[in-house]
N, CA, C and O atoms as a GROMACS GRO file, in nm:
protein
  472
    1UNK      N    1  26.379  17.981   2.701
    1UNK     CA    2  26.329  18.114   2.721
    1UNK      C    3  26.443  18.203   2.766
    1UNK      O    4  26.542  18.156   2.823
    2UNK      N    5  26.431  18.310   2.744
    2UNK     CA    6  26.538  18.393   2.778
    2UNK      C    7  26.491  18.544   2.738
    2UNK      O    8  26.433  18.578   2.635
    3UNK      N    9  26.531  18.628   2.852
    3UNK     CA   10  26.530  18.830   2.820
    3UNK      C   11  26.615  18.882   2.716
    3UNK      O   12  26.660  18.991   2.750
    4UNK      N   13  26.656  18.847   2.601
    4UNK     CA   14  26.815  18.804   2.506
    4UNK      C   15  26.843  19.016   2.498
    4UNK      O   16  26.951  19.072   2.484
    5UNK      N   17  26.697  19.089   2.515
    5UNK     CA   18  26.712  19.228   2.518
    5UNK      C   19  26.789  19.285   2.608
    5UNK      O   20  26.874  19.370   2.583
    6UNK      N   21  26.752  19.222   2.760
    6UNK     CA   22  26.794  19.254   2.869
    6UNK      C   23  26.933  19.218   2.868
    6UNK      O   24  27.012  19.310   2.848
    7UNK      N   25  26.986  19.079   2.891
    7UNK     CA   26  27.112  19.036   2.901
    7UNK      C   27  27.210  19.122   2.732
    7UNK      O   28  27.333  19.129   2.726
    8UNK      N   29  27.141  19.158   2.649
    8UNK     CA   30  27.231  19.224   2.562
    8UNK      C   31  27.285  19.355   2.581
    8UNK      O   32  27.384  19.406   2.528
    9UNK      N   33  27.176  19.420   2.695
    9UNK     CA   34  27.181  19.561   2.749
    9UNK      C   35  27.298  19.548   2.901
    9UNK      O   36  27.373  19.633   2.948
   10UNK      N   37  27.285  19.473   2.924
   10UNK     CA   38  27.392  19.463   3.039
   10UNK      C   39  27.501  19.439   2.951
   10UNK      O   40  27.570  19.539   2.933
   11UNK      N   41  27.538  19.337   2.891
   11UNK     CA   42  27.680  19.336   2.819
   11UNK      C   43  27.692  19.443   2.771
   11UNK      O   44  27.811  19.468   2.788
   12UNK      N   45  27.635  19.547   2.708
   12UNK     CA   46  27.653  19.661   2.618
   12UNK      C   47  27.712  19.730   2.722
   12UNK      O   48  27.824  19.781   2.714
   13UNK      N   49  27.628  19.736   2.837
   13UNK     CA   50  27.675  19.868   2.934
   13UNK      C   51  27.743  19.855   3.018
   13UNK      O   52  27.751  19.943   3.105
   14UNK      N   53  27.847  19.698   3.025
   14UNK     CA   54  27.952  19.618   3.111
   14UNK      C   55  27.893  19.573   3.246
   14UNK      O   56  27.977  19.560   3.336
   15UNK      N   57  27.774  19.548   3.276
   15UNK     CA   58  27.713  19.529   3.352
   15UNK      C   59  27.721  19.415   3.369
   15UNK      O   60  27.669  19.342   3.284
   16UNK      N   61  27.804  19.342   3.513
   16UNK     CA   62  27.817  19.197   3.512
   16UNK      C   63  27.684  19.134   3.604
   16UNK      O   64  27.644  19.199   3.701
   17UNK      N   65  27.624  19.016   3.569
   17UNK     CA   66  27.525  18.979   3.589
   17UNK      C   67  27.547  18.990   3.722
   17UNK      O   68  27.464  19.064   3.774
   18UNK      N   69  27.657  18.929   3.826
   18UNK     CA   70  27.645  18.898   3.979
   18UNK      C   71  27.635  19.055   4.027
   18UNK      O   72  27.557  19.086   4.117
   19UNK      N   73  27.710  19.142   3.968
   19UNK     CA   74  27.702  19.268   3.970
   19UNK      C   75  27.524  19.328   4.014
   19UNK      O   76  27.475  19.373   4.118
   20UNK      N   77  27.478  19.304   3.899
   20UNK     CA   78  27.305  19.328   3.925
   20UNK      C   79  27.230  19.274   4.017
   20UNK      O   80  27.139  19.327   4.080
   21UNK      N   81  27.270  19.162   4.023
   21UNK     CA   82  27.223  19.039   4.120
   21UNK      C   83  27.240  19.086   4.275
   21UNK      O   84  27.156  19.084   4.364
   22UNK      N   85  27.410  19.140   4.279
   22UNK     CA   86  27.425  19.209   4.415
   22UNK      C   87  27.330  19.316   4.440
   22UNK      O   88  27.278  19.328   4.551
   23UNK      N   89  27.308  19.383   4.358
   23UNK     CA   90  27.267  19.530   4.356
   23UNK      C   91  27.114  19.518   4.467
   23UNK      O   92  27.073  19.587   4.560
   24UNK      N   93  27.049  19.350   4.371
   24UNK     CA   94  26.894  19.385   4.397
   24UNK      C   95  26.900  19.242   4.482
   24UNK      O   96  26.821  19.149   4.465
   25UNK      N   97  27.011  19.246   4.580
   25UNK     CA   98  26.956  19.143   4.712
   25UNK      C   99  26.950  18.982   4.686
   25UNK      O  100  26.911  18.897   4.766
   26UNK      N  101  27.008  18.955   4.535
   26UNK     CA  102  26.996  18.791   4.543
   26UNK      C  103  27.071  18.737   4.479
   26UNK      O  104  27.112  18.814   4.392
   27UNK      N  105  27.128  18.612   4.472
   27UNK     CA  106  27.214  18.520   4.408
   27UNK      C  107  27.259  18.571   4.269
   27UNK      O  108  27.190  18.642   4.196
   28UNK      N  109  27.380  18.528   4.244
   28UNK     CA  110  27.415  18.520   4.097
   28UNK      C  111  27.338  18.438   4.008
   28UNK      O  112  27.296  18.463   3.896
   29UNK      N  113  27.326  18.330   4.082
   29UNK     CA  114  27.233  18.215   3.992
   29UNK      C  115  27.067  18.246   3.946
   29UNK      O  116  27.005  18.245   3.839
   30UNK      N  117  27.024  18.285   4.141
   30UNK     CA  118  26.884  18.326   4.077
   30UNK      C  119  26.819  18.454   3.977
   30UNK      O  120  26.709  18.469   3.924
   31UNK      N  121  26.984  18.565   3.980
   31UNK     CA  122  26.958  18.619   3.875
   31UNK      C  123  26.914  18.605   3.717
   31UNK      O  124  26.822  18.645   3.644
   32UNK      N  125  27.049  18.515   3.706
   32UNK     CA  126  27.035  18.429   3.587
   32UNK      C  127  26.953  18.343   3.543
   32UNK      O  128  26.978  18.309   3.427
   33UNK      N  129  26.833  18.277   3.607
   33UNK     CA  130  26.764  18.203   3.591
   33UNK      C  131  26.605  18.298   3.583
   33UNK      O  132  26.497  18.254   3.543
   34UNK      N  133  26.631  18.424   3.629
   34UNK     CA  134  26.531  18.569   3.642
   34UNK      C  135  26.562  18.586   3.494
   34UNK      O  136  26.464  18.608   3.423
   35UNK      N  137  26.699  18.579   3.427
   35UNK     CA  138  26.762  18.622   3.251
   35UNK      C  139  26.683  18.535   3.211
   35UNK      O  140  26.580  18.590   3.172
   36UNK      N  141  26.680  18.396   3.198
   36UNK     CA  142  26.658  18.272   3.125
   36UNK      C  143  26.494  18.276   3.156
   36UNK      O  144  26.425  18.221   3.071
   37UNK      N  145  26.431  18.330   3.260
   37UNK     CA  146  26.271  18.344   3.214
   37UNK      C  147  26.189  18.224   3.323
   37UNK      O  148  26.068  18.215   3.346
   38UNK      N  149  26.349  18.104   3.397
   38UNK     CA  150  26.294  17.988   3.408
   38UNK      C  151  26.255  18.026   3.576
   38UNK      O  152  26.248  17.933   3.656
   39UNK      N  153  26.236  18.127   3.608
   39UNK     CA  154  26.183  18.215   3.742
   39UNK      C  155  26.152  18.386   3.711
   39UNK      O  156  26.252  18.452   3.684
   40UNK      N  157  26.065  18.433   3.712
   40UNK     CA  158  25.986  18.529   3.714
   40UNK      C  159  26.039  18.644   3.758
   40UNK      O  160  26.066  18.630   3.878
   41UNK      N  161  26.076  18.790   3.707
   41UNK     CA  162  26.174  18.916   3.815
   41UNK      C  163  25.958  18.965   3.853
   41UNK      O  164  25.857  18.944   3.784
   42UNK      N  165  25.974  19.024   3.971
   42UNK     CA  166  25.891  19.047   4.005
   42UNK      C  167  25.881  19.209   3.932
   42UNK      O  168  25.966  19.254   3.854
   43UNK      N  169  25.759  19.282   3.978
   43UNK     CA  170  25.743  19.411   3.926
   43UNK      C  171  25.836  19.514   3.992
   43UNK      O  172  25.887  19.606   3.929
   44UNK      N  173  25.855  19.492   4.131
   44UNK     CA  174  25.992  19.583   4.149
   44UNK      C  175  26.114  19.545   4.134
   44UNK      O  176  26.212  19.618   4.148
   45UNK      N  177  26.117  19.428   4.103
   45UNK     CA  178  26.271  19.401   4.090
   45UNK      C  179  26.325  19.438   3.941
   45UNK      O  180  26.444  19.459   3.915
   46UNK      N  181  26.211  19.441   3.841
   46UNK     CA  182  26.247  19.491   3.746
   46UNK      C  183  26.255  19.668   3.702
   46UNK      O  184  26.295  19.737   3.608
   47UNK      N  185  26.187  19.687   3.842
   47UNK     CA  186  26.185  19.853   3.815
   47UNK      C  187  26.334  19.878   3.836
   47UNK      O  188  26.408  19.929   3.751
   48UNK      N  189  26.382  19.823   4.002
   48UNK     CA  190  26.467  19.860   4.026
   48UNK      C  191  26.583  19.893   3.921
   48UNK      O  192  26.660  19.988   3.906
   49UNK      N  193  26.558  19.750   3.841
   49UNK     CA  194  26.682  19.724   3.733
   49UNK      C  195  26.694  19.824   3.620
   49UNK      O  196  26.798  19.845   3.557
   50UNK      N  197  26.611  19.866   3.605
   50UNK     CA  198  26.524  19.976   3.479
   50UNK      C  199  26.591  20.091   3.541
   50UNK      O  200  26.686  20.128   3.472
   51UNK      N  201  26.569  20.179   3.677
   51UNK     CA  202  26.589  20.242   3.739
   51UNK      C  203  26.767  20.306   3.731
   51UNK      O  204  26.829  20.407   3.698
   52UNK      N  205  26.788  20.172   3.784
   52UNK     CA  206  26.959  20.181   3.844
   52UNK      C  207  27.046  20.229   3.663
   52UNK      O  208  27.092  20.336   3.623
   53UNK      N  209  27.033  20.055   3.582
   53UNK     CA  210  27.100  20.064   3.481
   53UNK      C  211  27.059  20.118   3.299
   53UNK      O  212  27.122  20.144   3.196
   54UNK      N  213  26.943  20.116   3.338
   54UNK     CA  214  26.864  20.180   3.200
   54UNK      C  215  26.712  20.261   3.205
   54UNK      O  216  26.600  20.223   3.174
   55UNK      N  217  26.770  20.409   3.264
   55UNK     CA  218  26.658  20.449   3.300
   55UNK      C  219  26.534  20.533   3.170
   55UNK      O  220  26.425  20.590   3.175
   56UNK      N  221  26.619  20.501   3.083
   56UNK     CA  222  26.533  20.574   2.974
   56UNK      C  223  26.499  20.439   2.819
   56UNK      O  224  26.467  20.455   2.701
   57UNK      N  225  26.532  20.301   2.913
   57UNK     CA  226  26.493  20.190   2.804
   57UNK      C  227  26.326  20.165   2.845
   57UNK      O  228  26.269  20.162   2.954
   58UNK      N  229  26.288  20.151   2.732
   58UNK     CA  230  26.178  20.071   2.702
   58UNK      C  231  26.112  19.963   2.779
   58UNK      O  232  26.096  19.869   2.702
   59UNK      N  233  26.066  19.934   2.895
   59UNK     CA  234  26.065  19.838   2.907
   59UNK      C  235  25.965  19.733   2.894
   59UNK      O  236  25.966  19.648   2.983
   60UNK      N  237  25.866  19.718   2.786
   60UNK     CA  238  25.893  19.653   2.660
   60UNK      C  239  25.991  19.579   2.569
   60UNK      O  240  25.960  19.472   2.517
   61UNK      N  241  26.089  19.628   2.554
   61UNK     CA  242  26.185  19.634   2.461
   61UNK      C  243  26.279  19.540   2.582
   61UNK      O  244  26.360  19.456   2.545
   62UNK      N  245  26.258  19.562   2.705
   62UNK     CA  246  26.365  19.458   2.766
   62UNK      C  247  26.320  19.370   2.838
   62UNK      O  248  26.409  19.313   2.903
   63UNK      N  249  26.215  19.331   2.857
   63UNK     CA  250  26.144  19.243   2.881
   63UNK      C  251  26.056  19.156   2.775
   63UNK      O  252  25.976  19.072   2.818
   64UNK      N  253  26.071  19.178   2.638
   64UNK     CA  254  26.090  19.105   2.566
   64UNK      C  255  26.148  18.948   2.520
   64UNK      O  256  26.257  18.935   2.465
   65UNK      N  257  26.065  18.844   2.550
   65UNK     CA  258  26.139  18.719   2.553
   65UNK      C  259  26.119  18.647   2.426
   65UNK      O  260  26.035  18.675   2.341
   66UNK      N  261  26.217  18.539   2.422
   66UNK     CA  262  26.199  18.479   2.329
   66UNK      C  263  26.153  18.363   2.285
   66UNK      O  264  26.204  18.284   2.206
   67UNK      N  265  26.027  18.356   2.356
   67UNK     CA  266  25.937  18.263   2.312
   67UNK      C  267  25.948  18.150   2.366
   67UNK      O  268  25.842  18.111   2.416
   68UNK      N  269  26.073  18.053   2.379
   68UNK     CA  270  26.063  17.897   2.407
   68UNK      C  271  25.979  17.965   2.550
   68UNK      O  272  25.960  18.069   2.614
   69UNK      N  273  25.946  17.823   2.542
   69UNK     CA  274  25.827  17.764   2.678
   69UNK      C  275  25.919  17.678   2.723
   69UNK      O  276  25.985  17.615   2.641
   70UNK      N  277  25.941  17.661   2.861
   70UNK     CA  278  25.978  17.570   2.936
   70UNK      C  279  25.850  17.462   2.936
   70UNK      O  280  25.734  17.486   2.905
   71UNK      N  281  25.912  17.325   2.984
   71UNK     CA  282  25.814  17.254   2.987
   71UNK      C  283  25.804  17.261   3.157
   71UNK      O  284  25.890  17.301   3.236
   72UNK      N  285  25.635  17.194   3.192
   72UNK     CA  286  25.665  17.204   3.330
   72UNK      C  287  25.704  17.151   3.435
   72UNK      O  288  25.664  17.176   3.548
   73UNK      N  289  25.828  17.032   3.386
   73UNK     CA  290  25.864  16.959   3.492
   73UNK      C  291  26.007  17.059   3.468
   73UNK      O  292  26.093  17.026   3.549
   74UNK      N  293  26.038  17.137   3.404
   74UNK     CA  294  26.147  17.240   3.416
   74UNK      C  295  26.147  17.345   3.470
   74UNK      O  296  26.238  17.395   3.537
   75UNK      N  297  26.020  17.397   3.441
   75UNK     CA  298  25.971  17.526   3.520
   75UNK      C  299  25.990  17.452   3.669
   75UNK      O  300  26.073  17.517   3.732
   76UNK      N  301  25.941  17.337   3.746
   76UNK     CA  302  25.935  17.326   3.874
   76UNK      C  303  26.045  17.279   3.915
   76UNK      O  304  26.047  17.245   4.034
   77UNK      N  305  26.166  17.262   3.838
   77UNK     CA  306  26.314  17.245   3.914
   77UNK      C  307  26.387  17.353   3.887
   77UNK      O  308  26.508  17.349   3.906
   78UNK      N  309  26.329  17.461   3.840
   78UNK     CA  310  26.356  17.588   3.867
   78UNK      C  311  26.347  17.637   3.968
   78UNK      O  312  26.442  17.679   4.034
   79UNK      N  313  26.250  17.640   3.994
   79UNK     CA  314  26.152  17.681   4.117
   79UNK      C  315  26.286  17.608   4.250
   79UNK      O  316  26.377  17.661   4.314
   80UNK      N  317  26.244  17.496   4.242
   80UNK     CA  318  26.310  17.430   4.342
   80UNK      C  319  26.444  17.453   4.378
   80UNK      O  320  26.484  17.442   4.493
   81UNK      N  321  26.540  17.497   4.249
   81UNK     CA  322  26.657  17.565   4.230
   81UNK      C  323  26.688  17.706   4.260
   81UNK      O  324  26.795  17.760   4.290
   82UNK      N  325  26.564  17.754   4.243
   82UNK     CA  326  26.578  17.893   4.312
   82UNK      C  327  26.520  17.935   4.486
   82UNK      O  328  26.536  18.038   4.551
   83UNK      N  329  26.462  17.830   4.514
   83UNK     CA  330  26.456  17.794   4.665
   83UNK      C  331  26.533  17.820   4.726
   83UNK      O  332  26.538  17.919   4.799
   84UNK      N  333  26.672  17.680   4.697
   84UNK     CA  334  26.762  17.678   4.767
   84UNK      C  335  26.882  17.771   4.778
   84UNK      O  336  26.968  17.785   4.865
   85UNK      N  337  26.855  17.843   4.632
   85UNK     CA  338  26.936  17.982   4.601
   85UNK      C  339  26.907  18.050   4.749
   85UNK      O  340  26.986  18.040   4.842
   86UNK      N  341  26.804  18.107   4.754
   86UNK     CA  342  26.749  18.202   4.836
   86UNK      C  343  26.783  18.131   4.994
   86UNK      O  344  26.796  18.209   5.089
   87UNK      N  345  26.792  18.023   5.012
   87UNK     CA  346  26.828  17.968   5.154
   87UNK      C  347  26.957  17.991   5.200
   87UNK      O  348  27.006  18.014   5.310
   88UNK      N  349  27.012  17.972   5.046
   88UNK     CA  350  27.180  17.952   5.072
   88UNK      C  351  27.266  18.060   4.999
   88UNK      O  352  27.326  18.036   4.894
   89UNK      N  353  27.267  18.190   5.066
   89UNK     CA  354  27.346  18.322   4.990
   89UNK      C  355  27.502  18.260   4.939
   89UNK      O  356  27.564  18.172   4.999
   90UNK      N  357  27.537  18.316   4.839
   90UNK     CA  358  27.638  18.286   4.749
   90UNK      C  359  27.749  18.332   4.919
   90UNK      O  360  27.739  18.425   5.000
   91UNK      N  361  27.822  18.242   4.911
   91UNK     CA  362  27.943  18.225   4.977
   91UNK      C  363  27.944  18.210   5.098
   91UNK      O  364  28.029  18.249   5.179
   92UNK      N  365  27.801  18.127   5.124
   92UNK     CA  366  27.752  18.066   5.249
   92UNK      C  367  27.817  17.902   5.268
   92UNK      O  368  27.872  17.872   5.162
   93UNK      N  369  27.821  17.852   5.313
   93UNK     CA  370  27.854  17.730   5.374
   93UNK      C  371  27.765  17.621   5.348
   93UNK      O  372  27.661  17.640   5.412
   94UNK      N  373  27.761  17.502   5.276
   94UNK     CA  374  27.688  17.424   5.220
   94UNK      C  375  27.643  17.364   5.341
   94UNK      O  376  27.710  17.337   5.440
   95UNK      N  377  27.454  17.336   5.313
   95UNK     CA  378  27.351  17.350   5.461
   95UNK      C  379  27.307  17.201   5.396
   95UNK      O  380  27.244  17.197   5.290
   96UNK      N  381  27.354  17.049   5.489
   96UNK     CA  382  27.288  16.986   5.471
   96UNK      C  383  27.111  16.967   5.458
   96UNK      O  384  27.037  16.886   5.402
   97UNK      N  385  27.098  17.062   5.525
   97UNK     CA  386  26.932  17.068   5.544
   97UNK      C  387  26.874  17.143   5.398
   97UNK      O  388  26.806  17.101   5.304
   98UNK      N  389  26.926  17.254   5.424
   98UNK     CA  390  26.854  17.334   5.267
   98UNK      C  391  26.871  17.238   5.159
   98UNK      O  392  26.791  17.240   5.066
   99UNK      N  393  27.000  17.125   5.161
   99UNK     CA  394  26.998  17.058   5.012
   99UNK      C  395  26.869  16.994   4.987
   99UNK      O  396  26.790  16.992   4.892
  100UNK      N  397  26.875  16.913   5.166
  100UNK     CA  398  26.727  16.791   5.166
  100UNK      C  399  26.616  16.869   5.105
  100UNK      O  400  26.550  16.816   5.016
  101UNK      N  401  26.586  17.000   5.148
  101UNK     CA  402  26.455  17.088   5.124
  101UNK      C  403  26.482  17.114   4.985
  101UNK      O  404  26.380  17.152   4.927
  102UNK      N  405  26.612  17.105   4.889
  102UNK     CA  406  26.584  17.124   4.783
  102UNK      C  407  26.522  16.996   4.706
  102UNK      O  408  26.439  16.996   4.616
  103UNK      N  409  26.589  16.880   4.769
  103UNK     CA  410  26.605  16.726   4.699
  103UNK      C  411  26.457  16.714   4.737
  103UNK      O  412  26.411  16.621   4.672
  104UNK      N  413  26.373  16.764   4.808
  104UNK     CA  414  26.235  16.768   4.824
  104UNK      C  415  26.176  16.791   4.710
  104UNK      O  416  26.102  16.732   4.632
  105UNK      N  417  26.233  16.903   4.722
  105UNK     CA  418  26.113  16.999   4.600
  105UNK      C  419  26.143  16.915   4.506
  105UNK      O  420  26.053  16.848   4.456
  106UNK      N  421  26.297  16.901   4.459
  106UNK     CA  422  26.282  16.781   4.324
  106UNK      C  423  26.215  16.699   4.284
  106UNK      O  424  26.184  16.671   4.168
  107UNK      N  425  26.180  16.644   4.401
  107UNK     CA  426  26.110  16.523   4.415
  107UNK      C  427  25.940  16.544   4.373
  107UNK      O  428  25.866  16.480   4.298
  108UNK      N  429  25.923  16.648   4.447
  108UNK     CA  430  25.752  16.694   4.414
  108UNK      C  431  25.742  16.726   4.323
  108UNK      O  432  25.627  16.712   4.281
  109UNK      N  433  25.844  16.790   4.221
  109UNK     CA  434  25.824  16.827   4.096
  109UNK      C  435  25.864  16.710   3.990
  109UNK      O  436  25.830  16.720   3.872
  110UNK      N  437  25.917  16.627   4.026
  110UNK     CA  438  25.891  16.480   3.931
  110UNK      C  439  25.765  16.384   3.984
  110UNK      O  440  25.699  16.316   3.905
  111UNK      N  441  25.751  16.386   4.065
  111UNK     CA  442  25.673  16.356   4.083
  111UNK      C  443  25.458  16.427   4.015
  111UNK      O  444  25.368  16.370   3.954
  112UNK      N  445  25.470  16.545   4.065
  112UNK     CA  446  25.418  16.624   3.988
  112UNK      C  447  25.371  16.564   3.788
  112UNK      O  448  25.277  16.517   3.725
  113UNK      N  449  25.497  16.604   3.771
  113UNK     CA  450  25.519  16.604   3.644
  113UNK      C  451  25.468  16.474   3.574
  113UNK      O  452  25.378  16.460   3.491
  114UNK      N  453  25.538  16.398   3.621
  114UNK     CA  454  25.492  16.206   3.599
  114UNK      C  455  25.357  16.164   3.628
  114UNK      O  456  25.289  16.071   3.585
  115UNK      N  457  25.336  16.251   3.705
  115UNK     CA  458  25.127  16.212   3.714
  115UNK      C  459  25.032  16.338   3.647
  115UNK      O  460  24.912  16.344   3.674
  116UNK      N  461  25.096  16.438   3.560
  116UNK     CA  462  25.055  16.452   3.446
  116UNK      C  463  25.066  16.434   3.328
  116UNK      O  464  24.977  16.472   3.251
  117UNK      N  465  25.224  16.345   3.265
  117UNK     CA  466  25.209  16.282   3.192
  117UNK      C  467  25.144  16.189   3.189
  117UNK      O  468  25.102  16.159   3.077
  118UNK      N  469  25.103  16.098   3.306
  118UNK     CA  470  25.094  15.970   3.265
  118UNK      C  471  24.933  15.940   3.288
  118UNK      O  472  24.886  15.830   3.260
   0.00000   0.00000   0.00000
């Protein structure tokens, strides 16, 4: 899955992803994973973005995705990946604890996952 509208509109307008990411309060990563679809931009976070760098786009037209479906033992190590994003600001100091709380969530989400496949 992926915004391929959105991320084509930032390259067009030199807009570097950590760039945006700074702008609206969160990680480089969890931006990118907000691009890729595999975590959700909320309704203001996408205004904001609309707002700041494309105030007269469509947005339709940039929120437009492209279809793949994550499956959902991907969607939930997303999730879990963007947890620890949010615990641990880019150029913070690696937090034995936030990893465990991530290696958690991993865990619930294979776990999860394996007792609906099976």
């Amino acid at each position: 899955m992926s915004l391929n509208n959105l991320k084509s509109e930032l390259v067009r307008k030199g807009i570097k992803q950590k760039d945006a990411a700074a702008y609206m309060g969160m990680t480089a990563s969890n931006f990118n994973k907000k691009l890729s679809e595999a975590v959700p931009f909320t309704v203001d976070e996408i205004k904001m973005l609309r707002s700041r760098y494309f105030p007269h786009a469509d947005l339709n037209y940039l929120l437009e995705s492209d279809g793949d479906v994550p499956t959902e033992r991907e969607r939930l190590h997303h999730y879990a990946e963007a947890i620890g994003n949010e615990l641990t600001k880019d150029g913070a100091k690696p937090d034995p604890e936030v990893d465990e709380i991530v290696e958690l969530f991993h865990g619930c989400a294979e776990a999860y996952a394996e007792r609906e496949a099976g």
